[in-house]
N, C-alpha and C positions, 0 to 999 in steps of 0.2 A: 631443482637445478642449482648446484651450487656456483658460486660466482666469487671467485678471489682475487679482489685487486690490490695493488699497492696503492700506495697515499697517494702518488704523483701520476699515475694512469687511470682514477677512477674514472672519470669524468671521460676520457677520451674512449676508455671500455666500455661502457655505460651506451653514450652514441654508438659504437658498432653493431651492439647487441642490438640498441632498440631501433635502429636503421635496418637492420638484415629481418627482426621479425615485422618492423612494418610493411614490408616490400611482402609479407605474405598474405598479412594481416589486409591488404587492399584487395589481394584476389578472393579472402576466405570471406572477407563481408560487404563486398562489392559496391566501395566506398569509391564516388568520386571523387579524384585527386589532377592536381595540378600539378602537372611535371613540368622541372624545374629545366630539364636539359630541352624537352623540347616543346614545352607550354601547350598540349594535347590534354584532352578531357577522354578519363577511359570510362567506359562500363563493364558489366557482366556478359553482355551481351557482345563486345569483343573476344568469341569465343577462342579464337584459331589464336592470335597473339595471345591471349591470357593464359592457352597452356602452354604458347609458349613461355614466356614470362614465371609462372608457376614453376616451371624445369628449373629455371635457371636459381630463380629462387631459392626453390627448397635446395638444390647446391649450395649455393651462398649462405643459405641459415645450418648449414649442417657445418660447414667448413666455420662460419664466425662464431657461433655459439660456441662452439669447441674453445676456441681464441680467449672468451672470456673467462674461463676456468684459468686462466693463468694471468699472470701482469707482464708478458711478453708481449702485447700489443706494439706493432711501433708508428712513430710516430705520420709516418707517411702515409701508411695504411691507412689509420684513424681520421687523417684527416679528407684525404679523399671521400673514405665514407661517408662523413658527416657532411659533406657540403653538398654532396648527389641527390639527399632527401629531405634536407632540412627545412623546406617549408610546405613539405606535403606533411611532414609526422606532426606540426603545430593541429593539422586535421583532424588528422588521426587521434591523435587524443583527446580534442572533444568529440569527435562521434564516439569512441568509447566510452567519455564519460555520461555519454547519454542515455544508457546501456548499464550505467554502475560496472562494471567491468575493469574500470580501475580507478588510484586513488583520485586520480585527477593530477598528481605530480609527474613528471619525466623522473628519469633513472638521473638524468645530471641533479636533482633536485632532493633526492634521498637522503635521509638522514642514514649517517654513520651507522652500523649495527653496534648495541651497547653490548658491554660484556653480560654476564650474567645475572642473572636477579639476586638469586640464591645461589651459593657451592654448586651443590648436587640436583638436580631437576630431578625428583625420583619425592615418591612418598614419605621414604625415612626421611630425606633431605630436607623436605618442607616442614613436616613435624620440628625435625632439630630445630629448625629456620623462628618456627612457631612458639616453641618452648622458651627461646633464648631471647626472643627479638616482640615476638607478639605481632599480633595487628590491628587497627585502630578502626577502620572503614571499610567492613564487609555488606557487598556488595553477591546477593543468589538470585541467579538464575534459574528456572528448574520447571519443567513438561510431565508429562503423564507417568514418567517411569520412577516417580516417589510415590506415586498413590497405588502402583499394581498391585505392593503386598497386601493395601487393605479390600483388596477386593475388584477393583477398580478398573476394566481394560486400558491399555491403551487403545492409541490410533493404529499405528500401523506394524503392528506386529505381526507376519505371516501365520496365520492359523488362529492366533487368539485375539488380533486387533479387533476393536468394533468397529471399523472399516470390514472388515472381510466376516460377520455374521450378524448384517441386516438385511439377507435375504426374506427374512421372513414380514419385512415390511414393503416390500414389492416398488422398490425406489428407481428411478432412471437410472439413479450410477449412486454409487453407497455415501456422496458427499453432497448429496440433496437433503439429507436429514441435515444439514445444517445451512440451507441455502437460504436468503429470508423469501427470494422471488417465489420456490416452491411452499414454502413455509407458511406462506400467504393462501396459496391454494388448496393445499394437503395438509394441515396442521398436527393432523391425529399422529402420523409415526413418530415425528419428534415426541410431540405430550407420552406415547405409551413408552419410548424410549426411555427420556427423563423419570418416568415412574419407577425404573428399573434401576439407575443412575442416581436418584433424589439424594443431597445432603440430610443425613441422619440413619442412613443407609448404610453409613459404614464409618470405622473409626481412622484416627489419624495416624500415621504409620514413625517410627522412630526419625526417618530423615524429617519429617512435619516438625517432630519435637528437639531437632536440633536446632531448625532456625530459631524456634521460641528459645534456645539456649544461649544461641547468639545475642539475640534480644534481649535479653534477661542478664546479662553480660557486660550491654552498652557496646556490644560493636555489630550490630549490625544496620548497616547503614539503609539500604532499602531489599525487600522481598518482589523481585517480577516473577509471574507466576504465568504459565500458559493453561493452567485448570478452572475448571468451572463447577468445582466438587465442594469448595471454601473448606476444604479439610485442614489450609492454612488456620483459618478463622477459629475454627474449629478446637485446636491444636495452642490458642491462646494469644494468637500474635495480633496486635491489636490493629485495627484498621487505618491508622495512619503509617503506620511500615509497608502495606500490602499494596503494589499494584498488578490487578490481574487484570494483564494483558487481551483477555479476551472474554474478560466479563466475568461472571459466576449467575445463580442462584440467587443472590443473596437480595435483589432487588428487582421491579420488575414493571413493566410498562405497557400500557395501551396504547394500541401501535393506530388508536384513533385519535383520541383528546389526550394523550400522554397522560392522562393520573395513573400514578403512581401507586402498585400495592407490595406490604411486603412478601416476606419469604414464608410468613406461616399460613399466609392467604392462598397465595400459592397452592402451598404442599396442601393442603386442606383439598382443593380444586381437583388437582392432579391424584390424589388417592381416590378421590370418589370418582374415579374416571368421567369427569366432566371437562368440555374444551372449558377454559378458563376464557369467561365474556367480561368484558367491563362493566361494572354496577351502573357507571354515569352515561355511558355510550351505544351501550353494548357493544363495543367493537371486540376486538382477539387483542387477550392479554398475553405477553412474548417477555420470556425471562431474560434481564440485561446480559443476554450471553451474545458476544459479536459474533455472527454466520457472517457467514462469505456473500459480499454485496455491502456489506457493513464499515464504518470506521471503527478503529479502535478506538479506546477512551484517549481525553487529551490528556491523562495524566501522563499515559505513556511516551507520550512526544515531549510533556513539557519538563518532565524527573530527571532524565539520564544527564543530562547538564549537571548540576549539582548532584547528583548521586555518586558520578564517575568522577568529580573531580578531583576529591581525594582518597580514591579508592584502592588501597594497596592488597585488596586482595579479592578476586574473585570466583565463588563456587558455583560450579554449572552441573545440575544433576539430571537426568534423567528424561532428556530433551534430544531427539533425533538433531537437532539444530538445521533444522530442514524448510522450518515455516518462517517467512521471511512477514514481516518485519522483525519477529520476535529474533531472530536468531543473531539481528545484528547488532543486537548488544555488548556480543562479545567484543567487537571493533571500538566501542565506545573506550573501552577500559584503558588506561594508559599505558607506555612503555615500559612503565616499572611498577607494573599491576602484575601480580602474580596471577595467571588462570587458571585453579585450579577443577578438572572434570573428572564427577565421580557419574557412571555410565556402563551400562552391559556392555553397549558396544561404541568400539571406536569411530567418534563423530567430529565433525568440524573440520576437518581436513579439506583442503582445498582438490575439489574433483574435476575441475574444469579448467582447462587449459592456467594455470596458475603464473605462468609468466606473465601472464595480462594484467596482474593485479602485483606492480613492482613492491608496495609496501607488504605484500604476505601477511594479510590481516585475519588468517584461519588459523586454526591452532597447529601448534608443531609439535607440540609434544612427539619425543623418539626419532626426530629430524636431527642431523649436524647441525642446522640454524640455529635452534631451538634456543631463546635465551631465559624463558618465563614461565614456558606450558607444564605442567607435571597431569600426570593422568591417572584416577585407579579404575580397573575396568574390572567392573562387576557390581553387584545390585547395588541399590540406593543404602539400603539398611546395614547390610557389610557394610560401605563404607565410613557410612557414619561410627558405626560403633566402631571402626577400626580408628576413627580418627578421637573418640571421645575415650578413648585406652589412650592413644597415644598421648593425649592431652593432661589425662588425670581428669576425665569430667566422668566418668562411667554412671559414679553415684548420682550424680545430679542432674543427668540424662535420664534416668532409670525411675527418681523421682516427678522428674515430667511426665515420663508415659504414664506411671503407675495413678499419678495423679486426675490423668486427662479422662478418669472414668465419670470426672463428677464436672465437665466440661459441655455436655452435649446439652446439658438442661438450661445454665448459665448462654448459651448459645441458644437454643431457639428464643431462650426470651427476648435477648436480645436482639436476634432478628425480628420477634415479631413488633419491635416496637421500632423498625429500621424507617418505615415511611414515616411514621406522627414525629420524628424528631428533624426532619427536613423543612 
C-alpha cells in the first residue's frame, strides 16, 4: 500500500490512516475499547451495532486510505479524525503489540524512508556495489535449501519434503518425529530416521563452501543456520562462526543425568540400529537437536546484538523464512544492511494484513518501497557460483569444494573428541 506524504502533512496523514484502520481493527479483534465521545465499553458480542459499525467502517477505510496516497489531506479533516479516536488507538496498539503484529511505534513515530542503499536493487547492481565498495560484516542466514543438492530433503517441499514421506513410520501427524513429548514415548522413528539423515552421509554442497569463503576472507561476521546436518562444520567453518539454531548432531545428551556423549558414539549406536541408552543411567540418549517443546540454544538469543550491529550485508539462502523464531533475524539487520536472498522461491514477503506492521520489516524486494532488498531466485548453488564469477572468486571457491574431499575424516575426529574437551 503505497503512502506519499509531503514533509508538512506526514504526521497529520499518518493519524487519518491509522484512525480509520483502527476503527476496523476494534471489530476484526474484538478489542475492548473506550470511546471517547460516549465513554461506553463494546464487545463482540454487540452483534447488531457492530455490523453496524463495520458498514460504516469499512466506508470510511475505503474513502481515507485512498486520501493517504496523496498529501491533499486537509487540515480540518485531519483533525477532526485524530481527536474522535485518540485514546482508544493508545489500546490499540498495545494489544497489537502483544500479538507482535506491530512494531510497537505509531505512524506519527516513523522514521523518514531513507533513499536507497545501493543505485540499482538488482543482482548486477549489488555485484557492482560489491566490487567497488566491498563489505566488511557479513552476516548468512540459511535453512534446508543449501543442503538439497547434497542429498538432503528439505521440510516442506510438496512431493519431496520429508514432512510429506514419513508415512512409512506411522506418526500422528508428520511433525511428531520431531516432537520431544512423543520422542519420549516412540523414540525408534526418529533414531531410524536420523540413520537415514546421519552427518557423514553426505558431502557439503558449493553454497556450504562459500560461507567457508567468506570466512577465509575475514568478512564473515556470524553463520545462523536452521540444519541439523553440520554440513557447515563439515565444509570447514570453524565452531565459533556457527550458530545452529536448532541444534545439530554434533553433540548429544541424556535426557536423564545429562552426560554428555559425542557424535562418534552416537553414529556408532544409531548404525548398529540400537536405541542409544545411557552408559551411567541408562536413561534415552537424544541428539542436541531442538524439537518442538524445546528451547533454542541461548546462543541464539544472546549473538544478534552484536552480529547485527555492524552488519552491512546480509545473505539469506534457502530458508522458507516461515519458522519463527529463526526467520526474525531478518528484522534484526539495520536500515542500511543490505538483504540480500538467494532462494527457489519468493519468501519473506509480508502475507498477512501488512498495514499492521507500519515499519515493513519483510523483505520488498520488486516493491516501489523497496530501498535495500535485491533477490536472485533460484537454487542455492546457481547462486552462489553466479556470485563468485561476479566476484572473481570462481578459482578459490572451486579449491574449497575440490579440497573438502579430505574434510570428512578431519571432521569426525574431531567430533569424536567433542565431549572429553568440555
Amino acid at each position: 500500500m503505497a503512502r506519499v506524504f509531503s514533509i508538512t502533512n506526514t504526521k497529520t496523514a499518518s493519524a487519518t490512516h491509522f484512525n480509520s484502520v483502527s476503527n476496523l481493527l476494534r471489530f476484526k479483534l474484538g478489542v475492548f475499547y473506550q470511546s471517547t465521545a460516549r465513554g461506553d465499553r463494546r464487545t463482540m458480542s454487540d452483534s447488531k451495532e457492530n455490523d453496524k459499525d463495520v458498514n460504516e467502517d469499512n466506508d470510511a477505510v475505503g474513502t481515507k486510505l485512498a486520501s493517504t496516497s496523496t498529501s491533499t489531506a486537509t487540515t480540518t479533516t485531519t483533525e477532526t479524525d485524530s481527536d474522535s479516536g485518540s485514546g482508544s488507538e493508545e489500546g490499540l496498539i498495545e494489544y497489537i503489540k502483544t500479538f507482535n503484529l506491530s512494531s510497537g511505534t505509531s505512524p506519527d513515530q516513523e522514521v523518514a524512508a531513507v533513499d536507497r542503499v545501493i543505485p540499482e536493487l538488482t543482482f548486477e547492481g549489488l555485484m557492482s556495489h560489491w566490487r567497488e565498495n566491498g563489505f566488511k560484516n557479513i552476516v548468512t542466514m540459511v535453512g534446508a535449501g543449501i543442503s538439497t543438492s547434497a542429498g538432503i530433503p528439505d521440510f516442506r517441499s510438496p512431493g519431496s519434503g520429508l514432512y510429506n514421506n514419513l508415512k512409512k513410520y506411522k506418526l500422528p501427524h508428520p511433525t511428531a518425529i520431531f516432537d520431544v513429548d512423543y520422542f519420549q514415548k516412540n523414540p525408534a522413528p526418529f533414531f531410524a530416521l536420523a540413520k537415514e539423515l546421519y552427518p557423514g552421509s553426505f558431502v557439503p554442497t558449493p553454497a556450504h563452501y562459500f560461507v567457508r569463503l567468506l570466512h577465509e576472507k575475514g568478512l564473515l561476521q556470524r553463520h545462523y543456520t536452521q540444519n541439523i546436518d553440520t554440513l557447515d562444520r563439515l565444509a570447514g567453518l570453524p565452531d565459533h562462526k556457527i550458530i545452529e539454531a536448532h541444534g545439530s548432531f554434533y553433540t548429544n545428551h541424556c535426557l536423564g543425568c545429562r552426560k554428555e556423549y559425542d557424535m562418534a558414539w552416537m553414529k556408532k549406536q544409531i548404525f548398529a540400529d540400537q536405541l542409544p541408552t545411557c552408559e551411567q543411567c541408562k536413561g534415552l540418549v537424544k541428539p542436541d537437536i531442538v524439537f518442538f517443546g524445546e528451547n533454542l540454544p541461548v546462543s541464539f538469543y544472546t549473538s544478534p546484538d552484536e552480529d547485527f550491529k555492524d552488519c552491512d550485508l546480509l545473505i539469506i539462502m534457502g530458508t522458507s523464512l516461515e519458522v519463527q523464531p529463526f526467520a526474525s533475524l531478518i528484522q534484526r539487520a539495520g536500515p542500511r544492511c543490505i538483504r540480500f536472498l538467494i532462494n527457489r522461491d519468493a519468501v519473506g514477503r509480508s502475507s498477512f494484513a501488512p498495514w499492521m506492521d507500519p515499519t515493513e520489516r519483510s523483505l520488498l524486494y520488486g516493491k516501489p518501497k523497496n530501498v535495500r532488498d535485491v533477490a536472485y531466485l533460484g537454487d542455492c548453488d546457481a547462486g552462489v557460483l553466479a556470485l563468485a564469477e561476479a566476484l572473481g572468486w570462481e578459482d578459490e571457491l572451486q579449491q574449497l569444494i575440490d579440497g573438502g574431499q579430505n574434510q570428512e575424516a578431519n571432521f569426525e575426529e574431531a567430533a569424536s573428541g567433542s565431549s572429553s574437551k568440555k
